[in-house]
C-alpha positions as semicolon CSV with decimal commas, in nm:
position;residue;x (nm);y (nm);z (nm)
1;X;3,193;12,072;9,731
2;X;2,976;12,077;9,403
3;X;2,795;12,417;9,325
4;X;2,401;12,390;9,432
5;X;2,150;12,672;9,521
6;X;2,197;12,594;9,896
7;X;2,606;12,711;9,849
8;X;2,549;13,037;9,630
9;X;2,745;13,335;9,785
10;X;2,611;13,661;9,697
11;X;2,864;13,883;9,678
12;X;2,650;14,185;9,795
13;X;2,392;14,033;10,041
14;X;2,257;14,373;10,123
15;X;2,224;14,497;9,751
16;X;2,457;14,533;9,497
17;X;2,604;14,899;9,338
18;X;2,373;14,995;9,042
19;X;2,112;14,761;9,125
20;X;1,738;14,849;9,037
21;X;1,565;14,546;9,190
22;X;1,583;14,268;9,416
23;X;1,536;13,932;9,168
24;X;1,798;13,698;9,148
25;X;1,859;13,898;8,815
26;X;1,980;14,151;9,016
27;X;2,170;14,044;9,290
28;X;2,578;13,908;9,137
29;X;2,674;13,599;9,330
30;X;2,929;13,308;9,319
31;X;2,840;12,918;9,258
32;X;3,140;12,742;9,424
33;X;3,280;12,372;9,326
34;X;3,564;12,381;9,550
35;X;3,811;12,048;9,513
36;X;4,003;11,975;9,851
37;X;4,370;12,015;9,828
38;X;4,324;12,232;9,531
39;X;4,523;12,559;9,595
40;X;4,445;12,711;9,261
41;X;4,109;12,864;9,199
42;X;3,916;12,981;8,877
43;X;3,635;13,173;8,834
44;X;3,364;13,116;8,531
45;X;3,177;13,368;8,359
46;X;2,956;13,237;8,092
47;X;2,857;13,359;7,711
48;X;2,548;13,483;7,644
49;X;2,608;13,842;7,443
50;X;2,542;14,015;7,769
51;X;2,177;13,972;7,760
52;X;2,177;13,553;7,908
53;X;2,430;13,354;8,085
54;X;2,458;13,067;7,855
55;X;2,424;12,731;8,089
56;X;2,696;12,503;7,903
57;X;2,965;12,739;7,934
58;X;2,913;12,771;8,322
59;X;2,855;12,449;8,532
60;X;2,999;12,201;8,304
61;X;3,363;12,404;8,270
62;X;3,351;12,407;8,687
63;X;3,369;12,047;8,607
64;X;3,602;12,033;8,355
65;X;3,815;12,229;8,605
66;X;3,737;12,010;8,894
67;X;3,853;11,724;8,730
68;X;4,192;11,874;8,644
69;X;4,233;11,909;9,074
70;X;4,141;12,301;9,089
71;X;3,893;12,492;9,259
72;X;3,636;12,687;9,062
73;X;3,330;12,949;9,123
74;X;3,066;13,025;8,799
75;X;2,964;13,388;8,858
76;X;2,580;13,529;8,769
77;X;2,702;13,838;8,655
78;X;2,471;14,107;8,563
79;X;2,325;14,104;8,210
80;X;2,065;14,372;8,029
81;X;1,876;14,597;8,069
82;X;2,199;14,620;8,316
83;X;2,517;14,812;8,116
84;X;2,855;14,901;8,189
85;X;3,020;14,915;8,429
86;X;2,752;14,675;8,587
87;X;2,922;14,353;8,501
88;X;3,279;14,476;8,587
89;X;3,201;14,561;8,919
90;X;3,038;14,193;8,922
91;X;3,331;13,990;8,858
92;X;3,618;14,254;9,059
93;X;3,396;14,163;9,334
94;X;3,407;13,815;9,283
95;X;3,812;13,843;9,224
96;X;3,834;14,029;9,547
97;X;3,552;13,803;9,704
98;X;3,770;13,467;9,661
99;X;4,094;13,672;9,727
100;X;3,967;13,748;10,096
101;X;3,860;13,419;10,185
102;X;4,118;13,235;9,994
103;X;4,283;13,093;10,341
104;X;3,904;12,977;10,421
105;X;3,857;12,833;10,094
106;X;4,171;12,664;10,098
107;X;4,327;12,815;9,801
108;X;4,604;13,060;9,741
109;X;4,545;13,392;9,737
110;X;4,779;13,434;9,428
111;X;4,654;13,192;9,185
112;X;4,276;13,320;9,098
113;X;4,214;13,255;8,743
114;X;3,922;13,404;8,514
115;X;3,774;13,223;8,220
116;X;3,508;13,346;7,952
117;X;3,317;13,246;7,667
118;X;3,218;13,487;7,401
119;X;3,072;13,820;7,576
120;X;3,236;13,656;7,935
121;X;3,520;13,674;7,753
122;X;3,456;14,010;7,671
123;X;3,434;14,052;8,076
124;X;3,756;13,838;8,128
125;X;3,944;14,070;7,914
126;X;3,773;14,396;8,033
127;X;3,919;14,255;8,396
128;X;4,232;14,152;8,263
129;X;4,296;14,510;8,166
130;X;4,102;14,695;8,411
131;X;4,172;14,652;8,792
132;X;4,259;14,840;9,048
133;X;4,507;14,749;9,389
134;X;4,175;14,741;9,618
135;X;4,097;15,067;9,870
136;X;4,298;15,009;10,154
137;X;4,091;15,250;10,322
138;X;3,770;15,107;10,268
139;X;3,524;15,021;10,550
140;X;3,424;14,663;10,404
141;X;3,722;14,430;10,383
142;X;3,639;14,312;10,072
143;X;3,703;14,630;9,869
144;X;4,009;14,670;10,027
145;X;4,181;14,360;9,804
146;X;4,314;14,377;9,460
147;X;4,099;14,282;9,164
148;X;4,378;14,171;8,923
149;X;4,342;13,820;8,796
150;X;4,609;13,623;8,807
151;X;4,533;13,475;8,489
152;X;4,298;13,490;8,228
153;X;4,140;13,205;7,983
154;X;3,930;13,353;7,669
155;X;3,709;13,134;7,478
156;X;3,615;13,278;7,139
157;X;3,627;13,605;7,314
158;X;3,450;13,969;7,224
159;X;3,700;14,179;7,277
160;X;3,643;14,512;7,103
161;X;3,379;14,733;7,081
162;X;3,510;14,863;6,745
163;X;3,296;14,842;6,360
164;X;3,340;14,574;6,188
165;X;3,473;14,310;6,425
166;X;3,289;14,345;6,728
167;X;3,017;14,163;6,822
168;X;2,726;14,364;6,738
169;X;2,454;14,217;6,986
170;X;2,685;14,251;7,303
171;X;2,814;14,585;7,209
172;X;2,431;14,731;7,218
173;X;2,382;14,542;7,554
174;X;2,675;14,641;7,674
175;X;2,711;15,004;7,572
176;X;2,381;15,058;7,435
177;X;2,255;15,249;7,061
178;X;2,472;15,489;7,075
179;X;2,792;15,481;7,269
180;X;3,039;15,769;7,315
181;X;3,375;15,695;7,105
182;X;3,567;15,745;7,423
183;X;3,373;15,443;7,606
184;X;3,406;15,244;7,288
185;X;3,775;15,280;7,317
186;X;3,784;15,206;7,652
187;X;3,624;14,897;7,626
188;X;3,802;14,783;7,356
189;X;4,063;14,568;7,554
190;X;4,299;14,527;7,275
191;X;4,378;14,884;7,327
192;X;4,384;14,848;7,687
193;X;4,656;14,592;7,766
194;X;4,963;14,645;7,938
195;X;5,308;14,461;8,063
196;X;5,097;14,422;8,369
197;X;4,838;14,254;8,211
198;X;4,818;13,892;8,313
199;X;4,933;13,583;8,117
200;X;4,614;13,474;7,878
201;X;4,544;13,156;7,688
202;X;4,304;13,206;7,405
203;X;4,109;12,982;7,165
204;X;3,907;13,072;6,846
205;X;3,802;12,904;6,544
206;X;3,920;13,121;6,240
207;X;3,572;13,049;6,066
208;X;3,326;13,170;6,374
209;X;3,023;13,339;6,235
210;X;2,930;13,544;6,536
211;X;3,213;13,660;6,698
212;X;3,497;13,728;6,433
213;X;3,853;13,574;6,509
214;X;4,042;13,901;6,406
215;X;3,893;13,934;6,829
216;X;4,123;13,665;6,993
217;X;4,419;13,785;6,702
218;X;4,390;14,174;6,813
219;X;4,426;14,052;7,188
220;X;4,728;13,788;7,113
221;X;4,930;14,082;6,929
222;X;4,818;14,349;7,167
223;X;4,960;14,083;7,449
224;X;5,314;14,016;7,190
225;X;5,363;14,387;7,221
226;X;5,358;14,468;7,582
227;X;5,541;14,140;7,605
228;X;5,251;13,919;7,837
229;X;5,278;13,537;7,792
230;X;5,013;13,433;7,605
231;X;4,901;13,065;7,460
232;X;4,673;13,130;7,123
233;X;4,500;12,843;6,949
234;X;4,279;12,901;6,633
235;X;4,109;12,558;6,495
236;X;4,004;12,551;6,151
237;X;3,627;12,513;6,163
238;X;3,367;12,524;6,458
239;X;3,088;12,705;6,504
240;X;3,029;12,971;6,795
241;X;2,885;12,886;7,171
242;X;3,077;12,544;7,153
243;X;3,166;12,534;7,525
244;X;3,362;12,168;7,553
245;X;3,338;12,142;7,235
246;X;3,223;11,770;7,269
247;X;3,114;11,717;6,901
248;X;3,410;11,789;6,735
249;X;3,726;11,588;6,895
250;X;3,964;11,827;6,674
251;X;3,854;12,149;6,885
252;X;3,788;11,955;7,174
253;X;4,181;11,961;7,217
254;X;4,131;12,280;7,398
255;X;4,063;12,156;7,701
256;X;4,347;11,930;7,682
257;X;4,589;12,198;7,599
258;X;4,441;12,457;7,831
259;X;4,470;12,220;8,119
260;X;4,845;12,180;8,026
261;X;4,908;12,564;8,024
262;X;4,743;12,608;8,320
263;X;4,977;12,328;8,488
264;X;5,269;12,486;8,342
265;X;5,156;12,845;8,501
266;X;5,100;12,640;8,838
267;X;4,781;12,532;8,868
């Protein structure tokens, strides 16, 4: 089933937690692109510096995925004037979402993958190293699944909020002017991973102008030291935002590489 308007699946249909409106700005949902037989899933969540959803890195990776035989969902996540913890909650909901109605959906429960560009990386990460078991107590079933990913892909990821290698833009929208050191800290993932975090492929190019690659190197050596499998690729040259990477056959090997470690893991 390809993702259209008519198949979105809000993932709070009566409002979600911190919302201030009712736009579709406002309201997190799920674009599926479901592939029959496919009992891995993977859910997108686009670039955009946490103030846009950038639209290369969201319908056309479904495809990408598609055409390797899994399952895939691109999430609108919640961008400014929204902050933290906004678009956490956005894609733990999503993870627990798909993890619910995995049997329905056809896939298995225990192979939901999360993949982000740039700032989505940033949220791939943050959920990579911040999840929680689910609420067995809760009243709707959805909160009462885990959040943990099963496996995460990051795509010349932010992923600290530390001076001088973050990425400046998606730190303000994230955390805003000012930020407390302690929230800094805690949303710098590098300092957040442990043995329990799951097994991440990451790709950079080591000359990217926007988002430095010391991010994707803190992550890999954070993930060597708490001893996660992790895949790390760093191409030469290659501007930031290139999605597929079409252009440029050298760093369009990504895909073809990813695809392989995702087989390898089972997907």
């Amino acid at each position: 089933m390809a993702g259209s308007a008519d198949t979105l699946i809000e993932l709070w249909p009566e409002g979600a937690p911190l919302a201030t409106g009712t736009t579709d700005e406002d309201r997190p949902a799920l674009t599926p692109y479901l592939v029959e037989g496919s009992e891995s899933v993977v859910i997108v969540c686009p670039g955009g510096g946490y103030g846009m959803r950038a639209d290369h890195e969201g319908e056309p990776i479904a495809l990408w995925l598609n055409g390797l035989g899994i399952s895939a969902f691109v999430l609108r996540y919640r961008v400014a004037p929204y902050q933290y913890p906004s678009a956490l909650y956005d894609v733990q909901r999503a993870i627990r979402y798909v993890r619910l109605h995995a049997e329905a959906l056809g896939v298995n429960a225990g192979k939901i993958g999360i993949l982000g560009f740039s700032a989505g990386g940033h949220l791939v990460s943050t959920a990579g190293t911040h999840y929680d078991a689910g609420n067995p107590e809760a009243e709707d079933p959805i909160e009462r699944m885990s959040c943990r990913p099963d496996l995460a892909i990051l795509c010349y990821p932010v992923i600290t909020m530390q001076s001088p290698v973050t990425h400046e833009g998606s730190r303000l929208n994230l955390l805003g002017a000012n930020p407390p050191a302690e929230l800094v800290e805690l949303l710098s993932n590098e300092l957040q991973v442990t043995p329990d975090t799951p097994p991440t492929f990451l790709w950079h190019t080591s000359d990217d102008a926007a988002v430095p690659v010391e991010n994707s190197l803190l992550f890999a050596m954070a993930l060597r030291r708490a001893g996660v499998p992790f895949d790390l690729h760093v191409y030469e040259q290659g501007a930031h935002g290139m999605g597929l990477a079409e252009a440029d056959p050298h760093v369009a090997n990504w895909t073809t590489v990813c695809g392989l470690w995702l087989k390898r893991n089972g997907y």
